[in-house]
C-alpha positions as CSV (number, residue, x, y, z in Angstrom):
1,X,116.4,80.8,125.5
2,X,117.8,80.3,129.0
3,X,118.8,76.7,130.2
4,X,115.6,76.7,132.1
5,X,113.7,77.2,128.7
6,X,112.2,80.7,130.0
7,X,112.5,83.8,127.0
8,X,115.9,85.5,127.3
9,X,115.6,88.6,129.1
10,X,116.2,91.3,126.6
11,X,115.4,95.0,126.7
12,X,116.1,98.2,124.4
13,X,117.3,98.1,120.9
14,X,118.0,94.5,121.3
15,X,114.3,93.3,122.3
16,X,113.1,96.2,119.4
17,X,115.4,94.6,117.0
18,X,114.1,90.8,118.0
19,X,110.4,91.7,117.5
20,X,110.8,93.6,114.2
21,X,113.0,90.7,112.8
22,X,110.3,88.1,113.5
23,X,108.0,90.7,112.2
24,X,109.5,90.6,109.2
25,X,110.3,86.9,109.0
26,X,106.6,86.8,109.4
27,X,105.5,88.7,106.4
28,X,107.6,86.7,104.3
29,X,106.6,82.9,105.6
30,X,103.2,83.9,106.9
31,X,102.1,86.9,104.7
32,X,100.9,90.2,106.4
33,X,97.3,89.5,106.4
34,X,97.9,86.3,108.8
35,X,100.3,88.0,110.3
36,X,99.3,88.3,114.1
37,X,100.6,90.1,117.3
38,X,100.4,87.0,119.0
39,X,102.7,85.6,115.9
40,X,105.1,88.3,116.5
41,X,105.4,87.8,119.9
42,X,106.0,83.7,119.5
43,X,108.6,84.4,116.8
44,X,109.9,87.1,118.7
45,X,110.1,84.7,122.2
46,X,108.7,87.8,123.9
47,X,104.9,89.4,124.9
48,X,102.7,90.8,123.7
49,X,102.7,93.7,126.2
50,X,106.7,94.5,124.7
51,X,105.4,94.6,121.2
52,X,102.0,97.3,122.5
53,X,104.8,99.6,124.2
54,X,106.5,100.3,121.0
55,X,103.7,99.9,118.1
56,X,99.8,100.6,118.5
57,X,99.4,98.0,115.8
58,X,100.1,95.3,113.5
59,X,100.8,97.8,110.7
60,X,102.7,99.8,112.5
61,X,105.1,97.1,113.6
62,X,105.5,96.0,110.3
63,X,106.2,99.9,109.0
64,X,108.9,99.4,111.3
65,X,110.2,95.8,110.0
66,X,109.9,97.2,106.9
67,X,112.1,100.3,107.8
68,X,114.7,98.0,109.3
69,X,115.0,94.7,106.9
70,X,114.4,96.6,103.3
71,X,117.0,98.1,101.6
72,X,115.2,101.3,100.8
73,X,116.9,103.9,98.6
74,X,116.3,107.2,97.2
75,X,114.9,106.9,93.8
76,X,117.9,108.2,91.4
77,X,117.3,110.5,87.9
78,X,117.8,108.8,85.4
79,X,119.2,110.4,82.2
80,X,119.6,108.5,78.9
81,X,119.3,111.3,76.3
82,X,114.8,109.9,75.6
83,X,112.0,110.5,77.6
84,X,111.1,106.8,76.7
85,X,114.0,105.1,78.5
86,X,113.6,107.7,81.0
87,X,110.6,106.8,82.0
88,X,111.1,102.9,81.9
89,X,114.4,103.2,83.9
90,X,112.8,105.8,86.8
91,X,109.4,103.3,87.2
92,X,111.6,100.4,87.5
93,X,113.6,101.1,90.6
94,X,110.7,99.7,92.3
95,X,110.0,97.0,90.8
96,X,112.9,95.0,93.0
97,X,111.3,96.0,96.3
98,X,107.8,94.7,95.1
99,X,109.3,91.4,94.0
100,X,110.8,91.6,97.8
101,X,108.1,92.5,99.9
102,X,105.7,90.3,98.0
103,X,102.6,91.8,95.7
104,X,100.3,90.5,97.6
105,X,101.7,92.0,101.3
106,X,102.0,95.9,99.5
107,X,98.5,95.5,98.4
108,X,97.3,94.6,102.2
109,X,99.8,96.7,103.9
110,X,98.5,99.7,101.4
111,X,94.7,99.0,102.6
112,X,96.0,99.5,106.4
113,X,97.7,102.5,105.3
114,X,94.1,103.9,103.4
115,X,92.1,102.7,106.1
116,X,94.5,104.9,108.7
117,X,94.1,107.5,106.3
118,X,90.4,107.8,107.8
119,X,91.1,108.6,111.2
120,X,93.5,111.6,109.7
121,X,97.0,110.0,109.5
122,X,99.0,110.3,106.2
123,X,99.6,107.2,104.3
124,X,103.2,106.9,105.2
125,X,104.1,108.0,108.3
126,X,106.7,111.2,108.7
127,X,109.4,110.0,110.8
128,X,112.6,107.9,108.8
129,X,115.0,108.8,106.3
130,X,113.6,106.4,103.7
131,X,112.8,108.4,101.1
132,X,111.4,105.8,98.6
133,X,108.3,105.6,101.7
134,X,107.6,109.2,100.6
135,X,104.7,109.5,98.2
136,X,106.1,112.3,96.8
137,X,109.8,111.3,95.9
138,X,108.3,109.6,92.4
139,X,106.2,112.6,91.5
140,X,109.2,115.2,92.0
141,X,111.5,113.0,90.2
142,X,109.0,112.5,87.2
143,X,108.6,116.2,87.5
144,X,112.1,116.0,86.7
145,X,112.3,113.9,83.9
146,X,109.5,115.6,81.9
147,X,111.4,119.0,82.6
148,X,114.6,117.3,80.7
149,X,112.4,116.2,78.0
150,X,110.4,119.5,77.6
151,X,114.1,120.7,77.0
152,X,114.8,118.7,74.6
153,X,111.6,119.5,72.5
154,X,110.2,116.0,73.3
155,X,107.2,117.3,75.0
156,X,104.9,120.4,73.6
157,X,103.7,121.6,77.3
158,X,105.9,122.5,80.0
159,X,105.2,120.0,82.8
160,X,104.5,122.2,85.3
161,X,101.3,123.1,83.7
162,X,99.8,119.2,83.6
163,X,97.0,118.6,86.1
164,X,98.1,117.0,89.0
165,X,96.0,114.3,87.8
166,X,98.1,113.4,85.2
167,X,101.3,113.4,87.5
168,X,99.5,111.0,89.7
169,X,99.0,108.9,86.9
170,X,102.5,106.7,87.0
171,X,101.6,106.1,91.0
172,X,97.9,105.1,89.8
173,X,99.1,102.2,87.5
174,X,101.5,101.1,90.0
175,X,98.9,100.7,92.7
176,X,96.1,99.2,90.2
177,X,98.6,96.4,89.5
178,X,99.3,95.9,93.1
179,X,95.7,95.6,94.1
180,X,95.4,93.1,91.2
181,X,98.1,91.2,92.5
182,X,99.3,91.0,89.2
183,X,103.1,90.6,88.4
184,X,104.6,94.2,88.5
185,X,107.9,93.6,86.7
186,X,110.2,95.6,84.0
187,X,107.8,94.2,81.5
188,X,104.8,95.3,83.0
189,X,106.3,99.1,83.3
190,X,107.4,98.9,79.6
191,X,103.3,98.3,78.9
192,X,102.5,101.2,81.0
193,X,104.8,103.3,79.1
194,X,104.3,103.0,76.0
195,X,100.9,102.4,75.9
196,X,99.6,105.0,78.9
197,X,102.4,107.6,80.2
198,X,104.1,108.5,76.9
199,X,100.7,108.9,75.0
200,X,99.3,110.7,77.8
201,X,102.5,112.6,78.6
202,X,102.6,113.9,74.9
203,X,99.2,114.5,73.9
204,X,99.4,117.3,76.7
């Protein structure tokens, strides 16, 4: 703020920076579904009208928050020797960012995302480096992982002959318990594990 109490006068990457750092300070005090432009542009101490140049919408701005404020990494292979632990240890690497975002504000954020899906846009958009954003980074990786097992004689069908519906199934679970807004913890992938995926997974 100025001495006369008028916003700062900001432009660029600093003004971009100020709006996506209220944005985010938004979804964790307010929650994303309360979340509102005119919100945004109070936190922010900018308009409206600067936020609209940059972003088309609420979910788009908070994409972009999102991008900037979570520490989003590339989901590593894990390799302990069992396709149990494996499993556990690959489906876990999430569970931090979850417990960071918020349950509640994936689930809402994800049912922007579907509802985009409608009018022809992919559920995450292309541009950014963050891999973990990329639907397909946990299905290639636990295309991976059952690979290493089928080597080791853990699994009677090579994996690249499963239906791609039981692939999908570790990204399934994950989403169930995030439209339940139920806890999704270590805990909670052990369950899935041993009681879904490694059944499923070996009975192929």
């Amino acid at each position: 703020m100025t001495e006369t109490g008028k916003p700062q006068r900001r432009r660029g990457k600093v003004l971009e920076n100020a709006i996506l750092d209220a944005t985010w300070h938004l979804i964790q005090t307010t929650g994303y579904l309360d979340m509102t432009m005119d919100a945004i542009a109070q936190t922010a101490q900018t308009n409206k009208n600067a936020i609209y140049r940059r972003w088309k919408t609420k979910l788009d701005v908070a994409i972009a928050a999102l991008r900037k404020n979570v520490p989003f990494k590339a989901f590593y292979l894990p390799d302990n020797g069992n396709l149990r632990d494996d499993l556990i240890e690959l489906f876990s690497e999430s569970v931090p960012l979850a417990t960071l975002i918020g349950v509640k504000n994936v689930k809402e954020i994800a049912r922007d995302r579907l509802a985009a899906m409608k009018q022809g846009d992919s559920i995450i958009p292309p541009r950014g480096p963050q891999s973990s954003l990329n639907r397909n980074v946990l299905t290639t990786n636990l295309l991976a992982v059952l690979h290493a097992a089928f080597e080791r004689g853990e699994l009677k069908t090579d994996p690249d002959k499963f239906d791609p519906a039981i692939l999908n199934l570790p990204l399934l679970l994950m989403l169930s318990r995030i439209i339940s807004e139920r806890d999704y913890d270590v805990k909670t992938v052990t369950f899935f594990t041993d009681k879904v995926l490694l059944p499923v997974f070996e009975a192929q």
